[in-house]
C-alpha positions as CSV (number, residue, x, y, z in Angstrom):
1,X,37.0,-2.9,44.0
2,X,34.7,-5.6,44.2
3,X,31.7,-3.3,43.4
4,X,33.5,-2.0,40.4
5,X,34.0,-6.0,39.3
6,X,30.5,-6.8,39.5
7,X,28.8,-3.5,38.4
8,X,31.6,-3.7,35.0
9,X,30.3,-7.5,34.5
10,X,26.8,-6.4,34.6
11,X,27.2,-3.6,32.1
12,X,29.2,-5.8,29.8
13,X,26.5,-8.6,29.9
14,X,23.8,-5.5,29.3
15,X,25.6,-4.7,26.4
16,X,26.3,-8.0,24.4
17,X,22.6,-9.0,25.0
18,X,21.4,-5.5,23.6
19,X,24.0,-6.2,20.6
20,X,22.9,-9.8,19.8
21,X,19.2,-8.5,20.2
22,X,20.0,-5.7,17.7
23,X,21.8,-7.8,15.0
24,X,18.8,-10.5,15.4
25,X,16.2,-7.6,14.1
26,X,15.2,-8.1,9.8
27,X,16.1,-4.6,8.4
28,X,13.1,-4.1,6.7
29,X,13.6,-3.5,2.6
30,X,14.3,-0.6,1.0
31,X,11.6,-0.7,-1.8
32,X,8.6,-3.5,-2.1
33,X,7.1,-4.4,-5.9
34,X,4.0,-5.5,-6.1
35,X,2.7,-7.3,-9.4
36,X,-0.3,-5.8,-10.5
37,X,-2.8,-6.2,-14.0
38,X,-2.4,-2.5,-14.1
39,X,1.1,-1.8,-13.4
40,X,3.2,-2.7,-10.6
41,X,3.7,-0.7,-7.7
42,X,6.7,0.1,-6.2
43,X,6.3,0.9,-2.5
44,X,9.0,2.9,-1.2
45,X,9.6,1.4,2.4
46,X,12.2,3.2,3.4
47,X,10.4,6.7,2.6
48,X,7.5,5.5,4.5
49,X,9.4,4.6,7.5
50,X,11.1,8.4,7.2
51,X,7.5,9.6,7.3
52,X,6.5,7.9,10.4
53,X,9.4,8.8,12.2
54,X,10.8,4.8,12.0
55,X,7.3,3.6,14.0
56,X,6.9,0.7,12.4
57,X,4.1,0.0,14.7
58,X,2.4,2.8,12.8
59,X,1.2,0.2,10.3
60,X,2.8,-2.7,11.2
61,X,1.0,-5.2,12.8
62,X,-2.2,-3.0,12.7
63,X,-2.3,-2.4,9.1
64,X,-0.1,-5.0,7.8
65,X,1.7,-7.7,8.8
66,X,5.6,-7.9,8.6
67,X,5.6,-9.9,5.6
68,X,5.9,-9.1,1.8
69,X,3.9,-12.1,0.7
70,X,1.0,-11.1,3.1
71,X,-2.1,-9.9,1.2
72,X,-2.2,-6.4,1.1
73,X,-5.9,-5.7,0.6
74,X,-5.4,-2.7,-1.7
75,X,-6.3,-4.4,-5.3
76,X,-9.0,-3.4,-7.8
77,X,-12.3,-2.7,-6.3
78,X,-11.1,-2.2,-3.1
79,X,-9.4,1.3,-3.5
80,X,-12.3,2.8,-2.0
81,X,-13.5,0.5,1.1
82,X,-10.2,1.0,2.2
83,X,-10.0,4.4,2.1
84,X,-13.3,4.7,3.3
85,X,-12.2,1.7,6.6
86,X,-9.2,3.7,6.4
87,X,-7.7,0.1,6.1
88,X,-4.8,-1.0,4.3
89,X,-3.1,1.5,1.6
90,X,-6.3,3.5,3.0
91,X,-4.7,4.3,6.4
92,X,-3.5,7.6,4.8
93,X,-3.8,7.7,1.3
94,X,-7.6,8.8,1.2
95,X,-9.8,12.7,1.3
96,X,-8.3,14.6,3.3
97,X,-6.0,12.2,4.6
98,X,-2.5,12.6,5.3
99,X,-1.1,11.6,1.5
100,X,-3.1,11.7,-2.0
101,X,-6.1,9.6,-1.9
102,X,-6.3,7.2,-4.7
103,X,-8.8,8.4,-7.1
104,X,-7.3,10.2,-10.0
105,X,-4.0,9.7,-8.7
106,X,-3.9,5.8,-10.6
107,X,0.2,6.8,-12.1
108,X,1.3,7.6,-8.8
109,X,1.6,4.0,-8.0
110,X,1.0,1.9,-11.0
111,X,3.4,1.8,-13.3
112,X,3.1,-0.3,-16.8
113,X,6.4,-1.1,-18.1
């Protein structure tokens, strides 16, 4: 019986620290605007996490860090280092990458209201 007690406790301590460990975890955001001189740019967060199977370590610290105000390194004139450094926005959207490169494809994210 005394096995029982102590095996129970442990499982029950397991637990509440996995629970509070959980809860303590930001939930990242949905959707992400970004102010731009040629039409913000929503960035659909949760459809990028759906794409990488919820790795967040796909691009997050690598790529970018976990922090809306962080720069993003995608503006003007730099559309095409990144998709050349496959950095930043670049990662993926770029020839022959895994979504639309930028070139041509301006509407797809910018948006003028």
């Amino acid at each position: 019986m005394r096995a029982f007690s102590t095996w129970f406790t442990f499982v029950l301590i397991v637990s509440v620290i996995a629970t509070f460990g959980a809860l303590a975890q930001k939930t990242p955001p949905d959707k992400i605007v970004f102010t731009t001189k040629n039409g913000n740019v929503t960035f659909d967060h949760a459809a990028h996490i759906k794409r990488v199977d919820g790795k967040c370590a796909v691009c997050h610290d690598t790529l970018f860090k976990q922090d809306k105000a962080a720069p993003l390194n995608f503006k003007a004139g730099l559309h095409k280092p990144a998709e050349t450094g496959k950095t930043s926005c670049g990662f993926c959207h770029n020839p022959g990458g895994p979504a639309f490169e930028s070139k041509g494809n301006c509407a797809k994210c910018h948006v003028k209201s």
